[in-house]
Every structure is written in C-alpha cells, then in structure tokens.
C-alpha positions, 0 to 999 in steps of 0.5 A, spaced: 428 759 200 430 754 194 435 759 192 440 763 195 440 770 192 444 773 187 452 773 188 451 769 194 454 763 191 461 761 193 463 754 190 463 755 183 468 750 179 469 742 180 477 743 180 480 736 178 488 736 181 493 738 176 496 731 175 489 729 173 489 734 166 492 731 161 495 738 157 502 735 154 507 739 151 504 745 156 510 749 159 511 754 165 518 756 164 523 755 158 530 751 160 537 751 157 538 745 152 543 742 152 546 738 159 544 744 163 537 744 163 538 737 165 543 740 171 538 744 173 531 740 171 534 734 176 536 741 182 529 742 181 526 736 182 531 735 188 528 741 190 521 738 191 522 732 193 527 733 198 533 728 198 529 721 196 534 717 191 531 716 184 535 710 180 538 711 174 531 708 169 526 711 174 522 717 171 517 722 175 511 722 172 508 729 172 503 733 168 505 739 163 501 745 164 503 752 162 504 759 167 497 762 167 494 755 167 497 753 174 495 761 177 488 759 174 486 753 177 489 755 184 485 761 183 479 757 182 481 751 188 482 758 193 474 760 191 473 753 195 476 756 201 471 760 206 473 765 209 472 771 214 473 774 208 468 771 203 462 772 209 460 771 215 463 766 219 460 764 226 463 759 229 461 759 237 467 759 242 472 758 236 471 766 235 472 767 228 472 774 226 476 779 221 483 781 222 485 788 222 490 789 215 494 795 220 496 789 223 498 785 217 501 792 214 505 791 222 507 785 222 510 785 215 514 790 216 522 788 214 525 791 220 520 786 224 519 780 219 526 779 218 529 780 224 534 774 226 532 771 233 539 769 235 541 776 233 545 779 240 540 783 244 543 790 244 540 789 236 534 787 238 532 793 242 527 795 238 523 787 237 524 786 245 521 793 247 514 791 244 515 784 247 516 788 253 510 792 252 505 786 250 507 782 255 505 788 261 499 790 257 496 783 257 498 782 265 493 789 265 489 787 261 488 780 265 490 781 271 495 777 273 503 778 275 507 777 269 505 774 262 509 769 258 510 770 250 513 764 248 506 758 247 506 758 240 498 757 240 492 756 246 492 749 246 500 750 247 498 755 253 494 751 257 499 745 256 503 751 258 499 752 264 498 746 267 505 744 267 506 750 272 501 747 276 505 740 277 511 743 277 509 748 284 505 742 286 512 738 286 516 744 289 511 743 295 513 737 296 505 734 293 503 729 288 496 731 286 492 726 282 485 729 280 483 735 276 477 739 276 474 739 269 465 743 269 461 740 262 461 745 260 469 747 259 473 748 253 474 742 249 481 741 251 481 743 258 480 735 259 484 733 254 490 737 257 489 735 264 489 728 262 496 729 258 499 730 264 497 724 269 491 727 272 484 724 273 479 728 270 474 729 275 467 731 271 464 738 274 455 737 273 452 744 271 446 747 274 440 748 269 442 755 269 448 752 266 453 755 271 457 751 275 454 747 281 457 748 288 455 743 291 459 739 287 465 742 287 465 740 295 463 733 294 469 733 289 474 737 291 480 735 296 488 735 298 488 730 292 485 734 288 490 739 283 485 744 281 480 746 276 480 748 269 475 753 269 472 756 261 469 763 263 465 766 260 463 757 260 462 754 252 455 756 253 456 762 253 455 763 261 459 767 265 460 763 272 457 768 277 460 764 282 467 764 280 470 768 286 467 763 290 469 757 287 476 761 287 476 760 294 473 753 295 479 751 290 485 755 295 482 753 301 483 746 300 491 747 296 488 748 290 489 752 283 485 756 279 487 754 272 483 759 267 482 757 260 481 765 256 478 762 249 474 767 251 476 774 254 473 776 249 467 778 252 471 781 258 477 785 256 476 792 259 470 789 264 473 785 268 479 781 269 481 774 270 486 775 275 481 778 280 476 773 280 482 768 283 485 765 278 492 763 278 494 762 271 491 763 263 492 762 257 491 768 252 488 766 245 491 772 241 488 769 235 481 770 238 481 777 242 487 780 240 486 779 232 492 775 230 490 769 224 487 764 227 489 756 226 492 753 220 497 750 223 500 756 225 504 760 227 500 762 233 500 765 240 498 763 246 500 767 252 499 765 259 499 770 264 500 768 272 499 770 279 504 772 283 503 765 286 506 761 279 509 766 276 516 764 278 514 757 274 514 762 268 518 759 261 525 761 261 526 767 258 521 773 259 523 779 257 526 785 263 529 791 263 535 794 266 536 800 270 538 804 264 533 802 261 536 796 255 531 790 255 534 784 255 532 776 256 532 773 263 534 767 263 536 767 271 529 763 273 531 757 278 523 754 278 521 756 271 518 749 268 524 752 262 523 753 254 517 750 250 518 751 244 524 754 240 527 761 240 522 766 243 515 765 240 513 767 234 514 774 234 509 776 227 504 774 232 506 779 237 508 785 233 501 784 230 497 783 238 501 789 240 499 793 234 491 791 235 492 794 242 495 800 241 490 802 236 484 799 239 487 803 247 482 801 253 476 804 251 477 801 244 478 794 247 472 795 253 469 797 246 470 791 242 467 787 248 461 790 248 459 790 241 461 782 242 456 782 247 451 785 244 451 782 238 450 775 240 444 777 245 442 781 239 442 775 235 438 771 241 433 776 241 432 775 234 432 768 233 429 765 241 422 764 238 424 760 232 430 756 235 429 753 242 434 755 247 439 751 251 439 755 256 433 761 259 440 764 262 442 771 259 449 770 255 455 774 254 458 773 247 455 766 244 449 764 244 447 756 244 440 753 240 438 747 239 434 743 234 429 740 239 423 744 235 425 743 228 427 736 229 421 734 233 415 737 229 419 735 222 424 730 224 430 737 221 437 735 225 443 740 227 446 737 220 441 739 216 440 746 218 447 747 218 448 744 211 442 749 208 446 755 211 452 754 206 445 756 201 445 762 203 452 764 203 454 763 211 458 759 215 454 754 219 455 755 227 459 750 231 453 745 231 453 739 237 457 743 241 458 743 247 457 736 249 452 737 254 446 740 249 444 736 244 443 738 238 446 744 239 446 749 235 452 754 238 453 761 234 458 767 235 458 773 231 464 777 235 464 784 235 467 785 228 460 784 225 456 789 224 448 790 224 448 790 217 451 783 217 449 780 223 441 782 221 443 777 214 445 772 218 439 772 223 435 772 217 438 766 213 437 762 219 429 764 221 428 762 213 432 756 214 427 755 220 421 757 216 424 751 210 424 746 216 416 746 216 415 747 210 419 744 205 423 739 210 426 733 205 429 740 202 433 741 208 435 733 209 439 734 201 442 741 202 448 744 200 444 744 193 449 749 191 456 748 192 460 743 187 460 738 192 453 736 195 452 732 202 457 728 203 458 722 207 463 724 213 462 718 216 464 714 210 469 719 208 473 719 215 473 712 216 476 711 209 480 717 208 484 718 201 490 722 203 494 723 196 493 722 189 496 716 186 496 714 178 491 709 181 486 713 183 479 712 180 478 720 176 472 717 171 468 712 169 465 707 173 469 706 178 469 714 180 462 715 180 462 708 184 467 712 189 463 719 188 456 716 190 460 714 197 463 720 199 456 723 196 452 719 200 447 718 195 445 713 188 
C-alpha cells in the first residue's frame, strides 16, 4: 500500500518559525503614539524576557506579523502534533490512551482550579474530602495501608518509594547495598535504584518471560534491599510467581517494591497489595485518565503496607472525630515533603472523578477490555509478526522483527516509520531491551473494536509490503512534511533555538536538510 487512505494524512504544512517570515509593517495590536507606547512596548518586551538588561543602542530584532496570522501558523504547527486525539496511539507500557472530557470539565471547575494551597484548612474542606476520598480509594483498589498524593509523577513515586525502603532499612539499623532489578522491569526501575546508592543486581527471565527463581536465590541475601518488580513485567506477562518471590524477598529482610505502570491490566481483579508488595507507585496518567507526560503536572501516587506506612511523606490527609479533615503533619518516620504544596491537585479532582464514575465494576471493566484488546490484537497479527514470547499476555503484547528482517532484511525502524503512513502512531519499538527488534503494541481499554481492527489492518498491510515492496519500506514516512530523518545525526548535533545565523535557504539549508534527512 503505497497510499494511505483518504483523510488519513496528518502533517500537511512545512511550517517555517515566525522569525523566518519576513512581512514588515504587519501588526497584531495598535499601541499609543507618543511616550506611551514606548512605556508599554518596553513592559512587554520585559515581559517576555524576563529582567535580561538590554543597553541604551541594542535593539530586538523580531518579526512583524498581523493577529490571524500568528493563530494561523500555530494552528498549522498544532497539526504537526499527533495525538490521542488525532488517532490511534499504541504505545506499549507507556499507556497512551483517551482521557475522559468529564474529567477536564471536573478539574476546571473555579471552586477546584482556583483554589489557593496555603488557604487555612477549615476552608479547604471540600478540596481535602476528595483528597481523603482518592487516597482510601486507590489503597482499596491497590491493596495497601494507606496512600500518599504528593509525588507529582511515576518516576517521582518510585523515587518516593525507594527512599521509604532506605529510610525503614536505617531505622533497623541496616545498611543494605544491592537492589534486585528482573530484565524485563520498567526502564526507571534500575535507574532509581542506582539513584540511591544501590547496585543494581540484574534478575534473568525464564524463556516463559517470567522471573527465574533460581536466580533470585542465588542472588538475594542480608545485603540485598529488595526487588523492583513490574508486574504485569514490560513484556506484557504477569509473574505467576510473585506471591512467592514476595516470600523469598521477606524471608531474607527484604521489601518488595512494586512498580504499577501497569495496574491497568489488574485493577478490580486483583491487588498488588495482596501478593506481598510493600510499597507501589500509582501512575494515574496510565490507569486513572489523568493527562499523560509533557513535563507535567502529573501524580504519581504511592500506596504502602502497614510495614512502610509510617515512612509516608508528611502531610496525609486525616480526619477528625467530628468528622473535619485536616493535614497530618505529626509523623516522626516519614522520609518529609517531596515536593512543594500537597501535589498537584487538578490531577486528582480528575482521577477521583474518573473512579466515582467508572465505580468497581466500571474499573474491573476497563481492565478486561485492556486485556482483551491486546490479546485481541496477538491473535490477529501472531502469523504475520513473529512473537517474543508464546506466553499469554495481559495488556500488550510484544512482536519482533525477526521474520521481515530475515526474509527481506525490513527492521523495527522501518516498519514503525511506514505505520505513520497509514495514520498511526508506531508501537514502542526496541523495547523492552531483552527482545531484539522488538515490536511492543498497547491498545488500552479505550479502543474500540472498530479501531483496534484498523490498527491491526495497517500493520498486516505493513507486513505484506515488507516482502513485496521492501525498499518502500526503508524510505518511509512518504507522507509527512519531513521524510526520515537521520536521528543519530540529529541527536549528536541538536539545534535548540533559532538564531539569525541559522541556515533557512540556499545552500547551505538544503546542506543541512539533507543531514537531518538522512539522504542526497
């Protein structure tokens, strides 16, 4: 399929930067004459750049352009912009799926989104109620003895959760140096761990893609802290042994650390808490439908047993016999504050929104579809996409490149850059590390069938092109305002502001374009 079809073309403007067009004597808005639009020309500029001191002859180059031009060309540069709105975006392990607008709706409300943190907490009430409310709900939900909402994201929480583990280590008097981490945990897992001082003891998987045992034994021991444990793993496996490793982990001192990017594919089924993990983080961007990544703002929740619950981030929510809430601040072994104010609050009024909505049957129900959806997709693709694994799989699914690259010599590159063709996100491709060439697809609970059979069909088509048309493959996108780039090039030499100096045409810009491009 050299085409893609019709109204499935996403990137229709080569968008110069505004500093590029030259359109003098355009302008947006009528000032003063006369000192006082000086007065407020110079406030503006001041505004926009801060308090950098110009001097007396230096003057600011910037281009002139009229109202409906600047909404125009950042309308044109938001059509670059893929989306969870634009299409189908599946992302394995990163969950990227549609946000319910009842929840914006929620959020935004005035008496929410303009409230003021350091208000007294008699006036708080209402804020605090559904802090107290989200807080027991994902303990429920999780399993666990009480839940902090202050880590403003995932990667923070399992920052979070691993200094509660240090810090109840120190309290028994313990100075451990090692941390369990399997092959096929989430990315950060390791990263975190060795944030804090540990050594990072690497786990093998079995060729189930479970955890092997047997290395665990070999390797857990009184210097060992624990283990980071993804489960459902990034392969897309539950581990049918966690309940034991839990055991194998406690026996020896040790804590379970549980990394709940991917909750998803057991909330209302099952609880973390109840296989033995003694702390989780909660990413409420992938299974409570708060906006995803961006920088922020974020929340990532950490739940504890009863056995790190004292090592909590000062304050929790509580609640008084008669029934007011208030911040507890009177917790001598909490690790303290990690971040400023209580957390980011919108993200919460929204997660809380999404689960009084959703209620137990509704959030049981969104997991199966989950489930269902990526097993729905391995059946539909496993004879044209070899499989990493022959191990059923829970929530994503991961596929290899190995027949199109062995038959046609078609990499995961290749296949992922024709998909933006047909309209699509590409998968996570080369992830996790332990599969090579690894193809790795979620469609979360949010697609439907209608969607989640086009998906399937673009990349049976993009299979089918591998043998027939394989060099069409190696040049793709074909249909994007920029063709393949050279991301190597492109990451050792980034361009991260425009100056005046920078080529935009001639020779030296086509020069420069054919390098990004990657080809003459």
């Amino acid at each position: 399929m050299n085409q893609p079809p019709a109204g499935r073309r996403n990137f229709d403007f080569n968008e110069p930067l505004l500093f590029e067009k030259i359109n003098e004597g355009c302008f947006g808005v009528d000032l003063p004459e006369g000192e006082a639009s000086h007065r407020i020309a110079d406030d503006l500029v001041a505004l926009a750049l801060g308090n950098h001191a110009r001097g007396e002859k230096e003057t600011l180059s910037l281009s002139e352009h009229s109202e409906p031009e600047i909404c125009r060309h950042f309308t044109r540069l938001s059509r670059w912009n893929f989306s969870i709105d634009t299409n189908s975006y599946p992302l394995g392990s990163c969950t990227m799926k549609y946000n319910p607008r009842i929840n914006e709706w929620a959020g935004r409300l005035p008496g929410f989104s303009q409230l003021h943190p350091y208000l007294p907490e008699e006036r708080l009430q209402g804020a605090l109620s559904i802090m107290w409310d989200l807080q027991n709900s994902l303990s429920e939900i999780g399993g666990f003895s009480q839940t902090t909402l202050q880590p403003s994201a995932g990667a923070q929480g399992e920052f979070v959760g691993v200094m509660m583990i240090k810090a109840a280590l120190k309290a028994r008097g313990e100075n451990r140096t090692k941390m369990l981490v399997p092959q096929s945990a989430h990315g950060t897992n390791p990263a975190t761990a060795a944030f804090f001082g540990f050594e990072v003891v690497s786990l093998r998987s079995t060729p189930d893609g479970c955890i092997d045992l047997e290395d665990i034994k070999a390797k857990m021991n009184e210097d060992t802290a624990g283990i980071m444990i993804t489960n459902p793993n990034t392969l897309g496996i539950f581990e049918k042994d966690i309940v034991t490793i839990s055991h194998m982990i406690h026996d020896q001192g040790g804590f379970v650390y549980g990394d709940g990017a991917n909750l998803n594919a057991l909330m209302g089924m099952a609880r973390p808490g109840d296989f033995g993990i003694d702390v989780m983080h909660f990413n409420l961007h992938k299974t409570f439908t708060t906006p995803h990544g961006g920088g922020g703002p974020g929340c990532g929740a950490v739940g504890a047993a009863q056995s790190l619950t004292p090592f909590l981030p000062v304050p929790l929510v509580a609640q008084k016999a008669d029934g007011a809430f208030y911040f507890d601040n009177d917790r001598p072994l909490s690790i303290g504050k990690v971040r400023s104010f209580y957390g980011n609050f919108g993200m919460m009024v929204r997660a809380w929104t999404y689960i009084r909505e959703m209620g137990p049957a509704g959030l049981k129900k969104a997991s199966e579809l989950a489930v269902l959806n990526a097993n729905y997709i391995r059946a539909r693709l496993k004879d044209h996409y070899h499989l990493a694994y022959q191990t059923d799989c829970l929530h994503e699914v991961v596929f290899t490149d190995k027949w199109q690259q062995e038959k046609n010599h078609v990499s995961t590159l290749d296949i992922a850059k024709r998909l933006i063709d047909h309209g699509m996100h590409p998968p996570t491709i080369y992830f996790p590390l332990v599969v090579s060439g690894a193809l790795m697809i979620e469609p979360t609970e949010t697609e439907s069938k209608v969607q989640v059979d086009a998906t399937c069909d673009a990349f049976i088509e993009v299979a089918a092109e591998a043998k027939s048309n394989p060099e069409n493959l190696k040049s793709a996108p074909q249909n994007t305002a920029l063709r393949r780039l050279d991301e190597a090039f492109a990451a050792r030499n980034p361009v991260l502001k425009w100056t005046p100096e920078m080529p935009t045409s001639g020779e030296a810009f086509k020069k420069y374009a054919q390098l990004l491009n990657g080809r003459e």
